[in-house]
Backbone as a chain_set.jsonl record, in Angstrom:
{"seq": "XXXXXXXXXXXXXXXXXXXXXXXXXXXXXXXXXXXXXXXXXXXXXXXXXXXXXXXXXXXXXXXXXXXXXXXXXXXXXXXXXXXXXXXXXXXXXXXXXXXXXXXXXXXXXXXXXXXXXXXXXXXXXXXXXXXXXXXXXXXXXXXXXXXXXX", "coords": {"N": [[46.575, 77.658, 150.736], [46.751, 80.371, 150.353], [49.208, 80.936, 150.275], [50.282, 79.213, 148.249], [49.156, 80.834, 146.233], [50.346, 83.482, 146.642], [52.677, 82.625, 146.07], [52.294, 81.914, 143.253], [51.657, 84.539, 142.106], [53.776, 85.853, 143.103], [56.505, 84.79, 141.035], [54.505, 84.787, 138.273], [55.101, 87.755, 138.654], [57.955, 88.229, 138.507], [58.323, 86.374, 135.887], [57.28, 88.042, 133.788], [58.632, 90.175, 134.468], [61.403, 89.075, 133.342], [60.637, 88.899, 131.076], [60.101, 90.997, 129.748], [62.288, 92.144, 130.344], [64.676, 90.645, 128.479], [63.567, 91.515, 126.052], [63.842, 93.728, 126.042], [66.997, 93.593, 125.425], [66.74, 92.565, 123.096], [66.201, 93.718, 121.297], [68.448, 95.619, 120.706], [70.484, 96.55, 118.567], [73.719, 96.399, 116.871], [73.516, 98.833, 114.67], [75.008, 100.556, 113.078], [77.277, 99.187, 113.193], [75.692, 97.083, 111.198], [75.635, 98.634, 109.123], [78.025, 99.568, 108.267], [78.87, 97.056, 107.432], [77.033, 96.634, 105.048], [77.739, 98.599, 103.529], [80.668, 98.346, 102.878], [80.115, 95.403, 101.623], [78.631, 96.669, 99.531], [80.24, 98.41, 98.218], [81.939, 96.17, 97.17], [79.924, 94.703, 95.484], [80.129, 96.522, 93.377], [82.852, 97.316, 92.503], [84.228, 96.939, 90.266], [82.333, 98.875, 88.372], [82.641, 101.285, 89.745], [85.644, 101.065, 89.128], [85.955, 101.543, 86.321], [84.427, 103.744, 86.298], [86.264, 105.909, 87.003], [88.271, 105.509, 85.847], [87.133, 105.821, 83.503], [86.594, 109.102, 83.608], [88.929, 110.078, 84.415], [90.583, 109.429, 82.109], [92.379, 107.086, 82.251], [93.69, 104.131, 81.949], [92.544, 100.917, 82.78], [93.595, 99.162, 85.124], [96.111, 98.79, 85.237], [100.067, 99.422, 86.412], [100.155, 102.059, 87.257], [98.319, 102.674, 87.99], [94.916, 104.746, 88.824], [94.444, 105.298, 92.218], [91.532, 104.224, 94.353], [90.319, 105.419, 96.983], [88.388, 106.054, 100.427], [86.484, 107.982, 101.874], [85.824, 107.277, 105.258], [85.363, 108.842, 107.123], [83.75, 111.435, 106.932], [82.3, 114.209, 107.468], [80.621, 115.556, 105.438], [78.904, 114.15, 103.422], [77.937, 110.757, 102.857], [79.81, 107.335, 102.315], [78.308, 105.295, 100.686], [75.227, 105.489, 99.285], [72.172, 104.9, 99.418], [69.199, 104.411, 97.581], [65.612, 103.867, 96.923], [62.954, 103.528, 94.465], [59.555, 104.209, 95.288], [55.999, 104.094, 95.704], [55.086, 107.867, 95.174], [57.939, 108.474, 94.974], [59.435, 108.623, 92.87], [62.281, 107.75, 90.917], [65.128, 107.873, 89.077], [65.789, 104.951, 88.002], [64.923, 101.751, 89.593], [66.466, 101.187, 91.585], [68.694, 103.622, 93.194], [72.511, 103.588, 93.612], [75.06, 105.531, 94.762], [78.166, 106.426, 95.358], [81.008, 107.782, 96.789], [84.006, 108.734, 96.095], [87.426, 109.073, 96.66], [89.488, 109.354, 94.634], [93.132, 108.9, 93.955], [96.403, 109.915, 93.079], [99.694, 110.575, 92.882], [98.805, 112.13, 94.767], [95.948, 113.393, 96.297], [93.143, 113.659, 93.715], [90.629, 114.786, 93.851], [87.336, 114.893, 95.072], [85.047, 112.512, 94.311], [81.845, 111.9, 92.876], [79.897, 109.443, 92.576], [76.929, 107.984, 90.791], [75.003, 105.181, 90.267], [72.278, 103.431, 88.1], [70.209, 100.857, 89.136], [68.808, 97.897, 88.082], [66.3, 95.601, 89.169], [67.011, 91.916, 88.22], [64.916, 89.937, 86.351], [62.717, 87.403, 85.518], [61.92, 86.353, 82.571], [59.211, 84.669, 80.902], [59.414, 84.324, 78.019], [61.589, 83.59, 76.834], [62.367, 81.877, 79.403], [64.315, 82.728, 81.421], [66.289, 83.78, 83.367], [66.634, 87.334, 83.228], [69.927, 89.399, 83.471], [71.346, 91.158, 86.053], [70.424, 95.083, 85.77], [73.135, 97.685, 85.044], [73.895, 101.26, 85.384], [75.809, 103.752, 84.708], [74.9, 107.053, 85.656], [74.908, 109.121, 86.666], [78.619, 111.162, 86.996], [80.238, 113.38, 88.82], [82.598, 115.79, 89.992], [84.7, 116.839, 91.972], [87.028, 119.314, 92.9], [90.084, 118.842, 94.811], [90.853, 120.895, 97.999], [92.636, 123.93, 98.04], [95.921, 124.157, 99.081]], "CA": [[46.033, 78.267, 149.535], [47.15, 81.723, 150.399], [50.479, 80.461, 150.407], [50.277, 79.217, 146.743], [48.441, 82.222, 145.383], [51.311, 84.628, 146.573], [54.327, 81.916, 144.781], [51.95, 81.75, 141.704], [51.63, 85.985, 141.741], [55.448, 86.66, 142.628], [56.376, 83.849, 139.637], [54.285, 85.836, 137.522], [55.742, 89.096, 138.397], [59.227, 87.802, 138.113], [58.458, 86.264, 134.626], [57.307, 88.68, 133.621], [59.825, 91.745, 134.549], [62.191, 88.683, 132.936], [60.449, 89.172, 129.59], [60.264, 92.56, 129.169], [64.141, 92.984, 129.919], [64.862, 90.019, 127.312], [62.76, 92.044, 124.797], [64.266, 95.259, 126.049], [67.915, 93.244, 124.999], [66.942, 91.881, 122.006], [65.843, 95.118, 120.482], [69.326, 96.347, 120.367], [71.36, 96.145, 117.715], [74.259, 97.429, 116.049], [73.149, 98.942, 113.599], [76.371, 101.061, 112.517], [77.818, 97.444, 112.57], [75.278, 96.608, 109.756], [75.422, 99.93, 108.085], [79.397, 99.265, 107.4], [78.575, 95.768, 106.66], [76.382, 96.857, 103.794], [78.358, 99.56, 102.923], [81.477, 97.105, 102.234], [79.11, 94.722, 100.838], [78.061, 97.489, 97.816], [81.773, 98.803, 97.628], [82.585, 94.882, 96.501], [79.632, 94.289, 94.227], [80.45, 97.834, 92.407], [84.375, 97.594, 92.469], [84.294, 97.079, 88.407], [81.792, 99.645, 87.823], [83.554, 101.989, 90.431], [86.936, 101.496, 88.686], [85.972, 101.578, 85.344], [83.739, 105.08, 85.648], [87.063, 106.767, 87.712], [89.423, 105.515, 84.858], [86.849, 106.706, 82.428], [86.703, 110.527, 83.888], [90.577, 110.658, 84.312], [91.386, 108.889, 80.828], [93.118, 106.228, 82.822], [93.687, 102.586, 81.382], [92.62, 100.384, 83.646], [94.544, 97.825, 85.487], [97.937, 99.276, 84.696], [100.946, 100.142, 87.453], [100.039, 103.189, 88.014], [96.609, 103.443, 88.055], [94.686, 105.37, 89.677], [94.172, 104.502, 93.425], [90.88, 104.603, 94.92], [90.15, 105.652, 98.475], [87.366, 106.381, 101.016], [87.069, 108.609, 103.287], [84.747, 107.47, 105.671], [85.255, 110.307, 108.484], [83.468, 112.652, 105.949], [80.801, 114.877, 107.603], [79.015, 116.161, 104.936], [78.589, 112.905, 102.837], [78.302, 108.926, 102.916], [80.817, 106.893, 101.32], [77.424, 104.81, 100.075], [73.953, 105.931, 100.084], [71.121, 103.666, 98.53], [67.706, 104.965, 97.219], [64.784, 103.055, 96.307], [61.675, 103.872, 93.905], [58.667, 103.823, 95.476], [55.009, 105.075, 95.488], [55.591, 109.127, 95.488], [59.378, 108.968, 95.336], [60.271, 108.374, 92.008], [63.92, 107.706, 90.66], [65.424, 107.302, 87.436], [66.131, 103.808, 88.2], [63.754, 100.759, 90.69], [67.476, 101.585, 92.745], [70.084, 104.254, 93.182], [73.052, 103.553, 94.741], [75.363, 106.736, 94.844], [78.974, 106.073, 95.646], [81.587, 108.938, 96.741], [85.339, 108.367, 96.047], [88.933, 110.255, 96.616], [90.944, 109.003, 94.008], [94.694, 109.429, 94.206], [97.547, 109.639, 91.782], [100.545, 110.89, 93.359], [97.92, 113.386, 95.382], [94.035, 113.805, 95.89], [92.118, 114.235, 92.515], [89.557, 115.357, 94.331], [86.154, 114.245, 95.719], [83.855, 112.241, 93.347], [80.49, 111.139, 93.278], [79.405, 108.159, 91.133], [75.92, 107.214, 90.763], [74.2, 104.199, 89.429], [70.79, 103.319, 88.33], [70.305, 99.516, 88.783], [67.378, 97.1, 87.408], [66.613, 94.146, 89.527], [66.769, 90.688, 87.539], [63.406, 89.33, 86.085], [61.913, 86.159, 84.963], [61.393, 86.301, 81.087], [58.53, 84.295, 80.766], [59.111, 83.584, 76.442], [62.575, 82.649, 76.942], [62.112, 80.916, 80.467], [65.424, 82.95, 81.28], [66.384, 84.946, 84.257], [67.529, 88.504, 82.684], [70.764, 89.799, 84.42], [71.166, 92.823, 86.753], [71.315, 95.95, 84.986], [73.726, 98.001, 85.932], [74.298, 101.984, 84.622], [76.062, 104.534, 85.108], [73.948, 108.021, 85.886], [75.825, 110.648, 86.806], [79.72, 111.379, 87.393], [80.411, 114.555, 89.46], [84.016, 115.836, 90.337], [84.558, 118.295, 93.448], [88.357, 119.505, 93.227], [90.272, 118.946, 96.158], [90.461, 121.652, 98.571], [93.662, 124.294, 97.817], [96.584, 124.279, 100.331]], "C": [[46.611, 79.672, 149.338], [49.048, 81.652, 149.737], [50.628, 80.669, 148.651], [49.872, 80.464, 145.891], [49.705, 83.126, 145.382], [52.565, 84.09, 145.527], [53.71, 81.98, 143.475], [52.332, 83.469, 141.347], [53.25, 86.298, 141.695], [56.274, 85.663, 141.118], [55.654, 84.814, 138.425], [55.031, 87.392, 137.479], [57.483, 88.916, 137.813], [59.637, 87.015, 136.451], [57.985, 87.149, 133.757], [58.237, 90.322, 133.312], [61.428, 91.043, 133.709], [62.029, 89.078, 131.297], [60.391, 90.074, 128.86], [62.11, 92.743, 129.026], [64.683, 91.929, 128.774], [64.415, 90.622, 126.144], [63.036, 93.376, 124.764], [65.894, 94.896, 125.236], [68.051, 92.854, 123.528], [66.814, 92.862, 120.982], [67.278, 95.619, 119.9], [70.297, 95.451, 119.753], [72.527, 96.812, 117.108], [74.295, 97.481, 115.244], [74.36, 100.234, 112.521], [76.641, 99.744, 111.98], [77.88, 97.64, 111.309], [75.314, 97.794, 108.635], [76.741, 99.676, 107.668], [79.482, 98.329, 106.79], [78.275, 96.204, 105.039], [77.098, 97.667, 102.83], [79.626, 98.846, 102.13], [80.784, 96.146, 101.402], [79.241, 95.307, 99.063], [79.44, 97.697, 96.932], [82.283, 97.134, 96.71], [82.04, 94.695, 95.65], [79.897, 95.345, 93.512], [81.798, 97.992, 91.978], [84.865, 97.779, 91.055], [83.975, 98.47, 87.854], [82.41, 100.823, 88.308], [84.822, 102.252, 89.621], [86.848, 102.014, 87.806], [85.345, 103.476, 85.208], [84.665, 105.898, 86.5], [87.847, 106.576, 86.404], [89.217, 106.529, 83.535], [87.064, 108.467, 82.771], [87.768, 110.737, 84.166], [91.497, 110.507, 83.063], [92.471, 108.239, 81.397], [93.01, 104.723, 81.968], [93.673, 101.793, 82.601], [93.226, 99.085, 83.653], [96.108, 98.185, 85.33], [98.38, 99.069, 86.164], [100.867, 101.031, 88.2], [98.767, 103.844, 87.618], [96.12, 103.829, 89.103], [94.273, 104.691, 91.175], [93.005, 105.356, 93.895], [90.668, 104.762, 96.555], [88.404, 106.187, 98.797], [87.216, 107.216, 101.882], [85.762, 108.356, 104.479], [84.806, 108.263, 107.548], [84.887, 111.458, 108.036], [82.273, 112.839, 106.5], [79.973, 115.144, 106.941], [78.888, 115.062, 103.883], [78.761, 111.461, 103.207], [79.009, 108.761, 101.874], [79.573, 105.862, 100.22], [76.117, 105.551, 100.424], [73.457, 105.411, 98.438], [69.932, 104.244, 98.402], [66.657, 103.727, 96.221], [63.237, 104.161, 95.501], [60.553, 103.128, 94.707], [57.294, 104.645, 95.524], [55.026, 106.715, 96.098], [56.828, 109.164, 95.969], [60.472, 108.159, 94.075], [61.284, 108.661, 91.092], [63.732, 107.166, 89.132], [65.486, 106.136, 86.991], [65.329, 102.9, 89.519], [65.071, 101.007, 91.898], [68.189, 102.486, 92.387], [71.082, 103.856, 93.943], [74.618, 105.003, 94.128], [76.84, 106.146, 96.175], [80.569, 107.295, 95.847], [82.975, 108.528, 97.406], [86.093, 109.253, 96.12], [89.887, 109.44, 95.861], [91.855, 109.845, 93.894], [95.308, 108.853, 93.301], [98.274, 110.487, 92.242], [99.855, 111.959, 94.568], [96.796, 112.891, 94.959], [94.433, 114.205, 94.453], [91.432, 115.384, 92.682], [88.596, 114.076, 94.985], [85.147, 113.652, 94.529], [82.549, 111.389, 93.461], [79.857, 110.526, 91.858], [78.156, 107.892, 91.489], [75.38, 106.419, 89.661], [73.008, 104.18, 89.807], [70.92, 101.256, 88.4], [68.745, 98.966, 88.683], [67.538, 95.777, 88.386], [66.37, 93.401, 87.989], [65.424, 90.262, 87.395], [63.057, 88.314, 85.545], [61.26, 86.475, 83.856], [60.768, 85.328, 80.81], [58.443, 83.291, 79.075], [60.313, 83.042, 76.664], [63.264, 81.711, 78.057], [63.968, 81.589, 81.055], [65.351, 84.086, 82.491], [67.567, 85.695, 83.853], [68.556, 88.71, 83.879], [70.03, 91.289, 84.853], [71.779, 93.684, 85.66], [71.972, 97.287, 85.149], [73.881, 99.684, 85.196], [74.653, 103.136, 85.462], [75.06, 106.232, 85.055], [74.518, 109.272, 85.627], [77.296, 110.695, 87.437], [80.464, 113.009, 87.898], [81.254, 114.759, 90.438], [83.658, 117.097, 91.543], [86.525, 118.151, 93.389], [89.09, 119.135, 94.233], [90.591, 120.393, 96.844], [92.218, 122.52, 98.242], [94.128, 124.776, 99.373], [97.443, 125.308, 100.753]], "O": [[46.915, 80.067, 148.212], [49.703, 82.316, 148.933], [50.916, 81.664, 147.986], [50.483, 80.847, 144.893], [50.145, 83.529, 144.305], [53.171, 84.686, 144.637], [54.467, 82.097, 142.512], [53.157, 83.727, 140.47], [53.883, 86.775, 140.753], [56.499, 86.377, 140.141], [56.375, 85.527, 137.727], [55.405, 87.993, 136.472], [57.983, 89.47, 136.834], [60.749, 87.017, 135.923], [58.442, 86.923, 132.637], [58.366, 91.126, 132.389], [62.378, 91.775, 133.432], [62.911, 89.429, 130.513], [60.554, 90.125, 127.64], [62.859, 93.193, 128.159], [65.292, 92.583, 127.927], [64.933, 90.206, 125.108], [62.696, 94.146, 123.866], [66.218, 95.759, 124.421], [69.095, 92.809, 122.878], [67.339, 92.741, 119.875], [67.324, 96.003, 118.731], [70.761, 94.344, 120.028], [72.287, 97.973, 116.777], [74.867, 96.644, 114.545], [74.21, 100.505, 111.33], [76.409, 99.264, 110.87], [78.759, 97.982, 110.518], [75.012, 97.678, 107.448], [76.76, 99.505, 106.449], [80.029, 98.335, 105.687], [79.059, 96.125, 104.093], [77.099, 97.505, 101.609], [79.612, 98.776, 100.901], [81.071, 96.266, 100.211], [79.637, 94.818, 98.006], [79.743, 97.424, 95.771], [82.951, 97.174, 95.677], [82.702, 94.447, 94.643], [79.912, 94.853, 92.383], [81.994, 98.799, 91.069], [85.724, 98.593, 90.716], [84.737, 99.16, 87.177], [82.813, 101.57, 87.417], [85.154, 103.414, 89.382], [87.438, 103.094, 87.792], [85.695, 104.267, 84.332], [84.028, 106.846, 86.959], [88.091, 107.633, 85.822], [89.923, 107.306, 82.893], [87.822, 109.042, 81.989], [87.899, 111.956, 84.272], [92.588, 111.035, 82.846], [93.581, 108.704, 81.138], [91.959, 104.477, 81.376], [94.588, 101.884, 83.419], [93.381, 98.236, 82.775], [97.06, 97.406, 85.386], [97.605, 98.694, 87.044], [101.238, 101.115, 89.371], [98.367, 104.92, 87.176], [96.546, 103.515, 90.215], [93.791, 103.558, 91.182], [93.028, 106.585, 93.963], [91.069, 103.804, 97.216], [87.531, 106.536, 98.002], [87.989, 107.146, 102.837], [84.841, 109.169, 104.558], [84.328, 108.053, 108.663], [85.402, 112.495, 108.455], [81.305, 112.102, 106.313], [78.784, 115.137, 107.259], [78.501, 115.825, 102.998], [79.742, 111.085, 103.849], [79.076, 109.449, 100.855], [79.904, 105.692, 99.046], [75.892, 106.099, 101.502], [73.846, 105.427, 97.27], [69.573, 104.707, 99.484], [66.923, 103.039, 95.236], [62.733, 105.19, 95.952], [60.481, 101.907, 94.848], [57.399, 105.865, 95.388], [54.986, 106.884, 97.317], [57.091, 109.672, 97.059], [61.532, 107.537, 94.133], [61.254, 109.722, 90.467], [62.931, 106.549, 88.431], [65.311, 105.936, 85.789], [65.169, 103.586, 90.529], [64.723, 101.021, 93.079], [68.524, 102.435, 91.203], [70.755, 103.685, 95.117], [74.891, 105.094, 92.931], [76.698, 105.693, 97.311], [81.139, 107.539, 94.783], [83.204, 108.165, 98.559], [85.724, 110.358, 95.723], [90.899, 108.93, 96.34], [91.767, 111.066, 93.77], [95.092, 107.768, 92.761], [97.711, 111.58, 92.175], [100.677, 112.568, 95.252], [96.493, 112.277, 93.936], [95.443, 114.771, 94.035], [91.455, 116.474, 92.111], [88.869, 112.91, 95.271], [84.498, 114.467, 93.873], [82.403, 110.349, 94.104], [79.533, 110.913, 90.735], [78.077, 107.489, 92.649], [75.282, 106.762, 88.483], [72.485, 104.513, 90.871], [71.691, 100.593, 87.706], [67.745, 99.531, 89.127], [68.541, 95.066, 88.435], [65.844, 93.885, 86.987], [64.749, 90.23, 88.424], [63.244, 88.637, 84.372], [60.097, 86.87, 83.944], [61.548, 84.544, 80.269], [57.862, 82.231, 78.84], [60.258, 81.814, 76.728], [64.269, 81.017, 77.898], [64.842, 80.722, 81.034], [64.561, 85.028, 82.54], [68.759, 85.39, 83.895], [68.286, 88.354, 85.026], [69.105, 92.026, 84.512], [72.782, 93.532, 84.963], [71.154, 98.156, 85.451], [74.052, 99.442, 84.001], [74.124, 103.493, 86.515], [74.461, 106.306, 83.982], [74.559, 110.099, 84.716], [77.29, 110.215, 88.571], [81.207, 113.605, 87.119], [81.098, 114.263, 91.554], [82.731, 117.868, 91.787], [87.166, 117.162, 93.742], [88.193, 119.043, 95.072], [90.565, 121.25, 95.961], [93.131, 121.695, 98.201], [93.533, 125.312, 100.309], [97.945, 125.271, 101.876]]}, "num_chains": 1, "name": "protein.A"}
């Protein structure tokens, strides 16, 4: 009996000290990873709206030869290349999302530094015309930063 009691207790201790470190493993994640993930992610669904509001503030035609080329810089200390904001109770935005997008377009040389933000609308279920409205997508604010003189 003694016998059994001690294999049932060390069994317990040993499943035990197994489940904690499984639950100490599972916890970790990389979450950079998913933060570039997402970040690529936004850069793809925005790539239109992105081009179109750089072409507009340079008076570029888009799609040409020598249009403007966008870049990223993402080794930039004092900003993200994405950063996402939500409306919620006591923290309200112009828009149910922001997402806030900061580009280095190039044309033979830096532009400069620019920061694009959108307001976006989720999609909704129109009830009279049984119709799911699109996303709506707008531009906010467009704000140039020179590049730095050499």
């Amino acid at each position: 009996m003694k016998k059994l009691t001690c294999v049932i207790i060390v069994l317990l201790v040993l499943c035990s000290s197994f489940t904690s470190i499984q639950a100490q493993n599972s916890n970790k994640h990389d979450s950079k990873g998913h933060e570039q993930v997402l970040d690529h992610f936004m850069l793809e669904l925005f790539s239109d709206e992105i081009r179109d509001a750089v072409a507009n503030f340079y008076n570029e035609e888009v799609g040409t030869s020598d249009s403007i080329l966008i870049m990223y810089n993402w080794n930039a200390k004092d900003y993200e290349v994405v950063e996402i904001d939500q409306t919620e109770k006591g923290h309200i935005l112009e828009n149910s999302y922001v997402v806030k997008f900061t580009v280095v377009p190039q044309k033979n040389k830096i532009l400069g530094t620019d920061s694009i933000t959108f307001g976006v609308e989720p999609s909704n279920y129109n009830p009279r015309n049984k119709k799911e409205d699109n996303l709506v997508i707008k531009m906010l604010r467009y704000e140039h930063k020179d590049p730095p003189k050499r």
